[in-house]
N, C-alpha and C positions, 0 to 999 in steps of 0.2 A: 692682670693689670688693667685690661680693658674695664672689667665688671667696677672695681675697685674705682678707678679715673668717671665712670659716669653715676657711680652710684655718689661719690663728693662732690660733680657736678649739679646734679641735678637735686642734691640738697641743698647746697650753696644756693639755685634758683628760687628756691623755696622755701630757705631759713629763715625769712622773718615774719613767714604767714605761717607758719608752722612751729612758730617758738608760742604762739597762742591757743596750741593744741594741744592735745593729746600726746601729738607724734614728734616723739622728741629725737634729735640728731641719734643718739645712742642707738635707739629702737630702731631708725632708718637700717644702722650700717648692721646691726647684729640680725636682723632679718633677711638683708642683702647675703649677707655670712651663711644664716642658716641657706640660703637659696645655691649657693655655687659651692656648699659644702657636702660630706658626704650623702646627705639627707637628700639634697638635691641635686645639680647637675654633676657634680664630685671633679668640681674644678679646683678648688684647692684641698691639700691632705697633707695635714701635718706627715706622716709616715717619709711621705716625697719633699718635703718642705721643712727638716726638722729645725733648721738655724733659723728661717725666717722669723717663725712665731718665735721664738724668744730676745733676737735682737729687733725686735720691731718691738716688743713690749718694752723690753727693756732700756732702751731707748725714748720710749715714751715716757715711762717713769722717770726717768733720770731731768727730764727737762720739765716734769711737773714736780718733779720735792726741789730742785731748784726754782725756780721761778716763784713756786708756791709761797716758800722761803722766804725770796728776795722781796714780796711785794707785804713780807709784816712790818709793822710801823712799832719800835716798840715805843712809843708815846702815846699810841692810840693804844699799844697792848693796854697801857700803863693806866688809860682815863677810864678804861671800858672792859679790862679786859675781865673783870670780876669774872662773866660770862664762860670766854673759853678756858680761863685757867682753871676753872671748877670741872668743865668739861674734860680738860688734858689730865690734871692730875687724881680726882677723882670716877669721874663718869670713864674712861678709857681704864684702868686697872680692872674697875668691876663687869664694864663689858665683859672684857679678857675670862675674867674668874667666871662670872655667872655663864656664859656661852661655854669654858670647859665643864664644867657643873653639868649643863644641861645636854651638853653631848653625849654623856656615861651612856643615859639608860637608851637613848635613839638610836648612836652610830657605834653596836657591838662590837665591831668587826677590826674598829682600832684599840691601840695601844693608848695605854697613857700620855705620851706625849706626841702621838699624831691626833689623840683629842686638843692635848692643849694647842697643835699649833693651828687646826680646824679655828677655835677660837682666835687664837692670833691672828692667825688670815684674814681672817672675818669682821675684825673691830675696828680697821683703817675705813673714815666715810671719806665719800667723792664726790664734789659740790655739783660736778659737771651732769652727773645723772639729776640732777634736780633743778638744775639753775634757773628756772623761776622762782623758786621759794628763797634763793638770796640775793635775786637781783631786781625782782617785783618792788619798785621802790615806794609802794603804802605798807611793807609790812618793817615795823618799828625796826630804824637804822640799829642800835642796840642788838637785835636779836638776830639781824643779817650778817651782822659782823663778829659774831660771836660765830655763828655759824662757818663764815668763811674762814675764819682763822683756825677753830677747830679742824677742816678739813686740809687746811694748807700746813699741818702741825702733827696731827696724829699718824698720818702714814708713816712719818721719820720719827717717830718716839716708839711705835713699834716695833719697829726693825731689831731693836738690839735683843726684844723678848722673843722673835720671828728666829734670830742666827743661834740665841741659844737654844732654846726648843730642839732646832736643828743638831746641833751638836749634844743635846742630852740622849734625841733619839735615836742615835746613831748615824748622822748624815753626814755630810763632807768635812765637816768640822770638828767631827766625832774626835777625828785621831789628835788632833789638836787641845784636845780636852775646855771644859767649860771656862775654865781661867783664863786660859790665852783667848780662846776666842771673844771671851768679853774685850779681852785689853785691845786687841786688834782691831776686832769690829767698832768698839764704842770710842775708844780712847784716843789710840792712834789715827785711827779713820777721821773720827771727830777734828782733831788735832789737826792732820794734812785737809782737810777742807774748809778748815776756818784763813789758814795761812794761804790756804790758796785764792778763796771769796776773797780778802783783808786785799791782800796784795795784788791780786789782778785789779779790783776796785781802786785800791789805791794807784797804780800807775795809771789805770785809767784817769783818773780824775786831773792826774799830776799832769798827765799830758795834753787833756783838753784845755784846761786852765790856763796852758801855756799856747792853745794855738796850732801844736802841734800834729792833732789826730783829725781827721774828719770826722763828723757826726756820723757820716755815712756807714763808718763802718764800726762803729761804737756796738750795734746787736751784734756785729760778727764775733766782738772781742768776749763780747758777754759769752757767747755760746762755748766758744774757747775755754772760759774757765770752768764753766760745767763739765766739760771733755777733761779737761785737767783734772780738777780735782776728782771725778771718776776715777780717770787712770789710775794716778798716782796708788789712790786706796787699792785698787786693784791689782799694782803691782808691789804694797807691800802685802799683798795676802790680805786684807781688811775687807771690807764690806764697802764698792762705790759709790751705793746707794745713801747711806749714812754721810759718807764723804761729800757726793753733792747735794745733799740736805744743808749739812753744816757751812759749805762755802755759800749757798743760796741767803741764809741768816745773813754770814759774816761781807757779802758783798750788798746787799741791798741796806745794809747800818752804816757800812762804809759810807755805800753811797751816798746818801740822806746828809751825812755830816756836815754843818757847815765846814767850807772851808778860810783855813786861817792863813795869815800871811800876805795875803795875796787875793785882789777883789776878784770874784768869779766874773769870767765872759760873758757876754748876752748868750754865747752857746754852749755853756758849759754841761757837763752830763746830768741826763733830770735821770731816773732809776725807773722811772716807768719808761721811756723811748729806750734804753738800751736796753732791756730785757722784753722789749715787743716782740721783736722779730722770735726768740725763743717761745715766747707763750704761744705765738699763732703757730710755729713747728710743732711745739708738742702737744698743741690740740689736732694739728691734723695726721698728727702719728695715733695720738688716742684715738680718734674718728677712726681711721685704717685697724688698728689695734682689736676695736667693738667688731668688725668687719671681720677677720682672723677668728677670734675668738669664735662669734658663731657659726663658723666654716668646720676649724680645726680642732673645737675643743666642746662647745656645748650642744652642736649638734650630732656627736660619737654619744655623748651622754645621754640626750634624750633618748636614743635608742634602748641603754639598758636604765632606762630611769625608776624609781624604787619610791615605794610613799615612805620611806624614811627619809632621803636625800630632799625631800619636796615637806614632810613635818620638819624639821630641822630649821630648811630655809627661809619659812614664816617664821619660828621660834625667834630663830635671829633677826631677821628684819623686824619684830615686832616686842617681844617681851627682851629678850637679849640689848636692845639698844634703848627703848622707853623707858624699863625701873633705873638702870644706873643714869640716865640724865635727871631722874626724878630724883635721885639721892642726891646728885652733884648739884643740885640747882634748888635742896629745902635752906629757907633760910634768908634763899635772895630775893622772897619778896613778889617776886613771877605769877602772874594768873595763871591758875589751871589750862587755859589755853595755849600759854605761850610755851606751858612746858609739853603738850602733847604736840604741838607743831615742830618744836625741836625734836622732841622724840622719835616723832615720824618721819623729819627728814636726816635721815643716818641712812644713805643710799652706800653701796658698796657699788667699787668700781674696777679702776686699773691695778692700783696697789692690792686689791686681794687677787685679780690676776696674774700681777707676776709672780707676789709672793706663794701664788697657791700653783704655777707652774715651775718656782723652783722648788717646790718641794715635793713637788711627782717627779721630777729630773734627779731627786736620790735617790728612786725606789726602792722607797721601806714596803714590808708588807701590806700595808691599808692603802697605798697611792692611791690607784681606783675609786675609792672608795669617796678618799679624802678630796681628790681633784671633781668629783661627780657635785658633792654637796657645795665647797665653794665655787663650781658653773653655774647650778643649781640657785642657789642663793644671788648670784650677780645678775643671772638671767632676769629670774626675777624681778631684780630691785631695776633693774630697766625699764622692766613694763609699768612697775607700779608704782615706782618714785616721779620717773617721765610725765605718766598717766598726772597723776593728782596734783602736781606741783601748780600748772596755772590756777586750779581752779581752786586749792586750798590757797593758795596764797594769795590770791581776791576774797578767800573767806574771814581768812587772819587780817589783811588788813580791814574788814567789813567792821569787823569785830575792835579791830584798833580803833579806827575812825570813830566809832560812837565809842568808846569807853573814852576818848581823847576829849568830846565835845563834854561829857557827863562827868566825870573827875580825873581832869587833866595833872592836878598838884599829886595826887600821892597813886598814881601807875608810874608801876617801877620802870615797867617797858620806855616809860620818854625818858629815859632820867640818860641824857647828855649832854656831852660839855662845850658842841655846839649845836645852838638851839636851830642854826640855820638847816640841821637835818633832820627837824622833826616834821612826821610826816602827815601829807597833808587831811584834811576831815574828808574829805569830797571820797565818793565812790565810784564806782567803773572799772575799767581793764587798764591794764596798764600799757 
């Protein structure tokens, strides 16, 4: 706790001189991880700690597919959303396919469908390993937002190919067979999270409108229906993760809505102040999260590390994520550039860690195997996503700025529906 408490301190110190570097928050905690883990002082071990790591991850997850959720706008999905919808329902299938594909001949030692779910594990990005490249405000509003939405959208569209994989390969859902577990995981799950987002949003609103609630405790209530709607799925046997995916949608739309009947308070609830308090929790579960991980999980691996688990994990950070945004994105018009800056940032993060620690937690045959390459792979994408993001995304918008001064009318990248975000000519850091 100690190591933990000043290794967030003293990034917190440091966070905003350091978000212009190299050395990205991630990198800090999963280094501190590898230092107090078996590698190093052998201060934490999963063996001795086996609940922690997975309610700390999981945990974490749960308040980033909510939150993630709650902050998409579908009007802005609607103006701009050409981008990620190409991204979601194209560029993520073929991830999925081409990364099983390209598993076969590298990682022998699995089965067909602890190939496929290597692949599933593997296609959820995480904006947070990279967050200069969507938050560097020269590089074209359009391709930022395309970006974040992809990542705040793909983790929960996953899940349903993640639980069956599981249950075709024999895993806890096996005995339930692939039909029911669709219905449960997707359906019902879906179902009990949307009823639960709708209606906790709604009384929320119902109650502020009237006076009733303090502001004060508005995040507290938000956090509550993420816990809910978990639950709920989790005690009908369903997937909670799916569940608070879907109440994250159905409460951040809620919230948005105008309301009728009745003129809103000066304090009525805004959808970004009550779902605060939740995004700063679940960043600093995922901060602790990167911390664990390199303690309990990727510093066991580097010990037996394999140049298969290490070709793999460029494979994937690299051709695995680049061709399918290239395919999802012919058509729209995109410079060559903007589709290799997208391609390159598909960083893998928490969702391929929980998802690739609940599927060592069935052990099938290949676990090892399979949990070595997705460490492997995320380790990675920390160093090198972290690494590059300030400095390509000063390069992309370098490259905005003059394509913006030299033919403003027909770059597809400005093309929004307000002009008040297009970005500026001027260069420098941001």
């Amino acid at each position: 706790m100690v190591v933990a408490a000043g290794a967030i301190a003293g990034y917190g110190v440091f966070s905003r001189r350091l978000a212009t570097t190299v050395v990205s928050g991630p990198l800090v905690f999963v280094v501190c991880g590898l230092a107090i883990g078996p590698l190093g002082l052998d201060l934490l071990n999963r063996e001795r700690d086996p609940e922690l790591t997975r309610a700390l991850f999981e945990s974490a997850l749960v308040l980033m597919l909510f939150t993630d959720a709650a902050s998409i706008r579908v009007g802005a999905l609607r103006r701009e959303g050409f981008l990620a919808l190409r991204l979601l329902a194209v560029g993520l299938p073929a991830t999925i396919v081409l990364g099983w594909l390209l598993a076969w001949p590298l990682l022998p030692g699995l089965g067909v469908w602890e190939l496929a779910l290597v692949a599933i594990v593997l296609a959820p990005t995480d904006a947070a390993l990279g967050q200069q490249a969507v938050s560097n405000k020269r590089v074209p509003p359009l391709i930022r937002h395309g970006l974040s939405v992809e990542s705040g959208l793909n983790d929960g569209l996953a899940l349903p190919f993640f639980l069956l994989a599981l249950a075709a390969g024999g895993g806890s859902h096996a005995h339930a067979g692939v039909g029911e577990t669709f219905l449960r995981a997707l359906l019902l799950s879906g179902a009990l999270g949307i009823a639960a987002g709708w209606g906790g949003a709604h009384v929320l609103r119902w109650s502020a409108l009237r006076g009733w609630s303090s502001p004060t405790w508005w995040p507290y209530t938000t956090l509550a229906v993420a816990a809910i709607a978990y639950v709920l799925c989790v005690a009908a046997q369903g997937s909670g993760f799916i569940g608070a995916w879907a109440a994250g949608l159905a409460f951040g739309h809620r919230m948005r809505r105008a309301p009728s009947g009745r003129r809103p308070r000066a304090d009525s609830p805004d959808p970004a102040r009550s779902t605060e308090f939740s995004e700063r929790l679940g960043l600093l579960l995922a901060s602790l999260s990167f911390l664990v991980f390199g303690a309990v999980i990727l510093g066991p691996v580097l010990a037996n590390l394999t140049w298969r688990m290490v070709a793999y994990a460029l494979i994937s950070l690299t051709v695995v994520r680049m061709l399918p945004v290239a395919l999802a994105l012919i058509g729209t018009g995109l410079r060559p550039a903007s589709l290799a800056y997208m391609g390159w940032f598909g960083p893998r993060g928490l969702a391929s860690l929980v998802f690739g620690l609940l599927a060592l937690e069935e052990g099938m045959p290949g676990s090892p195997l399979l949990s070595g390459v997705i460490a492997v792979t995320v380790g990675l994408s920390v160093c090198l996503h972290g690494a590059s993001a300030p400095f390509l995304g000063n390069r992309y918008g370098d490259w905005f700025a003059g394509r913006l001064r030299t033919d403003p009318t027909s770059l597809r990248e400005n093309t929004l529906a307000d002009p008040r975000h297009a970005a500026p000519p001027q260069t420098g850091n941001t």
